[in-house]
VEXDREN-2710 file (C-alpha; in Angstrom, 1 decimal):
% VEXDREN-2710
k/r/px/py/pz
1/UNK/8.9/18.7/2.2
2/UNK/7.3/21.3/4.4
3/UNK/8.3/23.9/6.0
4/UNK/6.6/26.0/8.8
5/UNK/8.0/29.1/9.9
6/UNK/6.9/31.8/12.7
7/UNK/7.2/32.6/16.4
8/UNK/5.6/30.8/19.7
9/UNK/5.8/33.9/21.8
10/UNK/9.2/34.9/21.6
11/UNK/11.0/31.9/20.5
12/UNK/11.4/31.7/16.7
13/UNK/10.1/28.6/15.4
14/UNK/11.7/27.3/11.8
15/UNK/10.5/23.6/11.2
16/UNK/11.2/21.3/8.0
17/UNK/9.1/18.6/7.8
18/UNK/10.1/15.5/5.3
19/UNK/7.4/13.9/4.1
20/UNK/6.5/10.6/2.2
21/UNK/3.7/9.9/-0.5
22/UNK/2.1/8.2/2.7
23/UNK/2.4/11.0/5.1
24/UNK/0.7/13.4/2.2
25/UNK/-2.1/10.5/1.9
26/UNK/-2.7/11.1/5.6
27/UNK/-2.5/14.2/5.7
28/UNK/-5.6/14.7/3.0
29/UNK/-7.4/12.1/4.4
30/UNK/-7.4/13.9/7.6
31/UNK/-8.4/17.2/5.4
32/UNK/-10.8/15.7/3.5
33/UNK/-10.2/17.8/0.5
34/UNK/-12.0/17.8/-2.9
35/UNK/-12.3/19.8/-5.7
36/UNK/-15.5/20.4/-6.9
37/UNK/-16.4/19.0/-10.5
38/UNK/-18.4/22.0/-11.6
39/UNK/-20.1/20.4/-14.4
40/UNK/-20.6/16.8/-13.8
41/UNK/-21.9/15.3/-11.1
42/UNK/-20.9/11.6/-9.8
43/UNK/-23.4/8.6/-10.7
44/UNK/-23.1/7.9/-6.3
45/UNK/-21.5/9.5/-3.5
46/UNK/-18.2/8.7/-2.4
47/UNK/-18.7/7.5/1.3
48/UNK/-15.5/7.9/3.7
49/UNK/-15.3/4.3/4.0
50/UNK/-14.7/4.4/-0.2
51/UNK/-13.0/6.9/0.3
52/UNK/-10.6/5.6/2.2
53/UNK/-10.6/2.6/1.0
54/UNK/-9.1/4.2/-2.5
55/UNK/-6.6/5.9/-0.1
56/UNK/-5.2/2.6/1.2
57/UNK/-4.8/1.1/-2.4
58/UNK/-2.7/3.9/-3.5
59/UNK/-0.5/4.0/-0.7
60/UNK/0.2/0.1/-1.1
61/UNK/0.1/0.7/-4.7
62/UNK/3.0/3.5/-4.5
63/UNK/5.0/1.5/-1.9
64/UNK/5.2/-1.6/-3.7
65/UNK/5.5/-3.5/-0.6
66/UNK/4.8/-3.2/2.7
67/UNK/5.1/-5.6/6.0
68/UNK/1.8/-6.1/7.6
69/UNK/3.1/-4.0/10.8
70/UNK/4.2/-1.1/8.5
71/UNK/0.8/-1.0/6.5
72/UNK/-1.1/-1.9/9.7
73/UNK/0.8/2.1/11.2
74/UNK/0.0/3.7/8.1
75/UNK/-3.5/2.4/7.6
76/UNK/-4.2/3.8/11.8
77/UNK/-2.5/6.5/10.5
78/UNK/-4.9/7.6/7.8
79/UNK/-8.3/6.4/10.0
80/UNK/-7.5/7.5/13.2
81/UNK/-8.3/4.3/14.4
82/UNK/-7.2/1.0/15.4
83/UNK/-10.2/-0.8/14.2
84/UNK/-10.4/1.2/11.0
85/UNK/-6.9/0.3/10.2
86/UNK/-7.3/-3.4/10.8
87/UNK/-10.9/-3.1/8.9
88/UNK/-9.0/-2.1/5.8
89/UNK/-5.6/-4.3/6.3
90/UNK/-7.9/-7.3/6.1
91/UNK/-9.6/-5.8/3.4
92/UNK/-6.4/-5.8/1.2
93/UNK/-5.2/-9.1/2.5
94/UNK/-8.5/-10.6/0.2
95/UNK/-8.2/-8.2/-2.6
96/UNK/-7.5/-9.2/-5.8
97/UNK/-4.9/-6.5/-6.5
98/UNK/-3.0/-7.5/-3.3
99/UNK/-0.8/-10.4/-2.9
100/UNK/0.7/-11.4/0.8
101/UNK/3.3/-13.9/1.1
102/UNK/4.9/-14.6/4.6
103/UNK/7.5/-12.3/5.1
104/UNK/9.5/-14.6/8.3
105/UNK/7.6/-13.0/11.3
106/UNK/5.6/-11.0/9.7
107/UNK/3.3/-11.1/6.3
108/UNK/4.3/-9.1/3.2
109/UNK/1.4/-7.5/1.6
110/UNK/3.1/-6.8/-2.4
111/UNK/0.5/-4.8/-5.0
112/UNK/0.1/-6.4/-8.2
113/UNK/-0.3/-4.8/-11.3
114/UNK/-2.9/-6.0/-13.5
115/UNK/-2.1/-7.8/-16.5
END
């Protein structure tokens, strides 16, 4: 939960806002914070596209389950883009931590723990 309080003019403003592990995924993505490892420094660079791509995992991975319309909004969510989101959707539809079974009208992308 966050809440934001102060003034727009003269109008006090006191706003609550709930949010979800996949809202607070968004939310850093959009940041793009680190923390600085002071001491070791990694083997390659973490590109956005890696970057993200670790993003998406989790939130699946933390949901359980997902539709493919309610990951598809999330994953636009987190890049900004329509493309971006479909680039990783398809992505987790052939990975092998991701199972998708038909879910009626729509497919039902389920993480799977390894064994």
């Amino acid at each position: 939960m966050l809440r934001i309080r102060g003034s727009i003019g003269d109008w006090p403003v006191d706003l609550t806002l709930e949010m979800d592990d996949g809202d607070w995924a968004k939310l850093g993505a959009q940041l793009q914070v680190s923390k600085p490892e002071a001491s070791v420094a990694p083997a390659k660079p973490v590109t956005q596209d890696e970057a993200l791509w670790q993003i998406a995992k989790d939130l699946l991975r933390k949901a359980g389950q997902l539709s493919g319309p309610d990951l598809l909004d999330q994953l636009e969510g987190l890049t900004g883009s329509a493309v971006s989101g479909k680039r990783l959707l398809v992505r987790l539809r052939h990975s092998a931590d991701v199972k998708v079974s038909s879910g009626g009208d729509t497919p039902l992308y389920r993480w799977i723990e390894p064994a």
